[in-house]
C-alpha positions in Angstrom: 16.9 -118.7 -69.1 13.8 -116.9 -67.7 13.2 -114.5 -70.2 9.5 -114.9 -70.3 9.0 -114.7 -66.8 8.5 -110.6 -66.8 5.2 -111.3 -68.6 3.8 -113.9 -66.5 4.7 -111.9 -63.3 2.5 -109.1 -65.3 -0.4 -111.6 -66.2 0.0 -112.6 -61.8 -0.9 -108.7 -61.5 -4.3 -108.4 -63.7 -5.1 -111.5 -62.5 -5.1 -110.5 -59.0 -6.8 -107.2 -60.6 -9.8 -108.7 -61.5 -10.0 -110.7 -58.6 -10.1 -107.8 -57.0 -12.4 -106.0 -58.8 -14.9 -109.0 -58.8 -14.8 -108.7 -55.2 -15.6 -105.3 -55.5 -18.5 -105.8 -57.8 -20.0 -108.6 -55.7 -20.4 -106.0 -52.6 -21.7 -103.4 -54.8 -24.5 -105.4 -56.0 -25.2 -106.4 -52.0 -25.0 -102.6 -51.5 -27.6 -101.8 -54.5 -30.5 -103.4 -52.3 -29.8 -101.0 -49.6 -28.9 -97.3 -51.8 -32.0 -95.8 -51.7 -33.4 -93.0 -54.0 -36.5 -90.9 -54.3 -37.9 -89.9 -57.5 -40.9 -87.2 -57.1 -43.6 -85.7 -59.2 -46.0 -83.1 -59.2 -44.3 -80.7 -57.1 -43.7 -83.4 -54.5 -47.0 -84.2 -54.4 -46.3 -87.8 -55.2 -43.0 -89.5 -54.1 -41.7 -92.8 -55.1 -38.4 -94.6 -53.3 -37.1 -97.6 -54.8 -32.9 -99.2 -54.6 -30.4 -98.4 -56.5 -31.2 -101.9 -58.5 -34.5 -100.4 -59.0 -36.9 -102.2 -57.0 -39.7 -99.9 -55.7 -40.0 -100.1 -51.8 -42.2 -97.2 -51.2 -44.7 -94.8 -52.2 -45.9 -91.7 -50.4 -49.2 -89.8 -52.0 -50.2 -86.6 -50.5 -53.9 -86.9 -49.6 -54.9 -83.3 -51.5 -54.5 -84.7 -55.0 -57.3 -88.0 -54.2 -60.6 -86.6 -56.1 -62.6 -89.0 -58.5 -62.5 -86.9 -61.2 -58.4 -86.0 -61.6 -57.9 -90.2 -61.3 -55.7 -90.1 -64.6 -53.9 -87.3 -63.0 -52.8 -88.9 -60.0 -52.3 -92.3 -61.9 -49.6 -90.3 -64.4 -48.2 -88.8 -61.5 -47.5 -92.0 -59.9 -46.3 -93.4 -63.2 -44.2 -90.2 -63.4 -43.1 -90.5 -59.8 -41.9 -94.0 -60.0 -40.1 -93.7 -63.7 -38.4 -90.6 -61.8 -37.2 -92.7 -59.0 -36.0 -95.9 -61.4 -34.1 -92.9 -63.7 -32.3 -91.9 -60.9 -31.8 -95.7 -59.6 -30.0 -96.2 -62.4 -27.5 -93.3 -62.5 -26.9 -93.7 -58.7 -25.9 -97.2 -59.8 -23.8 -95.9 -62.7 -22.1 -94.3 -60.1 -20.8 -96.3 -57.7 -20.1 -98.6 -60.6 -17.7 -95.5 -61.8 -16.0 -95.3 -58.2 -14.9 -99.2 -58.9 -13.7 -98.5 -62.6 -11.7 -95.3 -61.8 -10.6 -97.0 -59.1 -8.6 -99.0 -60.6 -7.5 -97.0 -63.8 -10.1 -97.7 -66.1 -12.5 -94.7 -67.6 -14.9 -93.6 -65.0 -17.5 -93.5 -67.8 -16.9 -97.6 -68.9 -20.2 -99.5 -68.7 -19.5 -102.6 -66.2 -20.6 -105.4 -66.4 -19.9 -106.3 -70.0 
């Protein structure tokens, strides 16, 4: 009489799943404004610090590389500087987007979202 009832009480269970894991999503994008990471080049010289979303919030230059005549140098190491920073932006996010997965039994390595 309720034979078909095992596989609705299963669909209940992902279904609660994925509420739970869109729950989980939703603060980890709040959280991605706040995860900060530097990204450096020249030996430090130049330091970039943007969110784990990749927004750049700040920039530190160290006053010994400002002559007139290395201005593409210091304009590639800012470039360089700020990619750095995005690069690792984007594998912090990978991350903490791999805690969630695992979390809840699916491949640390699965790209989310779709």
């Amino acid at each position: 009489m309720f034979k078909g009832l095992g596989q609705m009480g299963d669909m209940a269970k992902m279904m609660k799943a994925a509420q739970e894991m869109q729950k989980k999503m939703a603060a980890l994008q709040d959280e991605m404004h706040t995860i900060m990471v530097t990204g450096e080049s020249g030996a430090g010289l130049v330091k970039a610090t943007c969110t784990a979303k990749g927004e750049l919030k700040a920039l530190d230059i160290d006053p010994s590389i400002f002559n007139s005549d290395d201005k593409e140098v210091v304009e590639d190491l800012i470039l360089a500087a700020i990619k750095d920073a995005q690069a690792k932006a984007s594998a912090r996010a990978q991350e903490e987007m791999g805690k969630i997965t695992e979390g809840m039994g699916l491949p640390k390595d699965m790209k989310l979202p779709f």
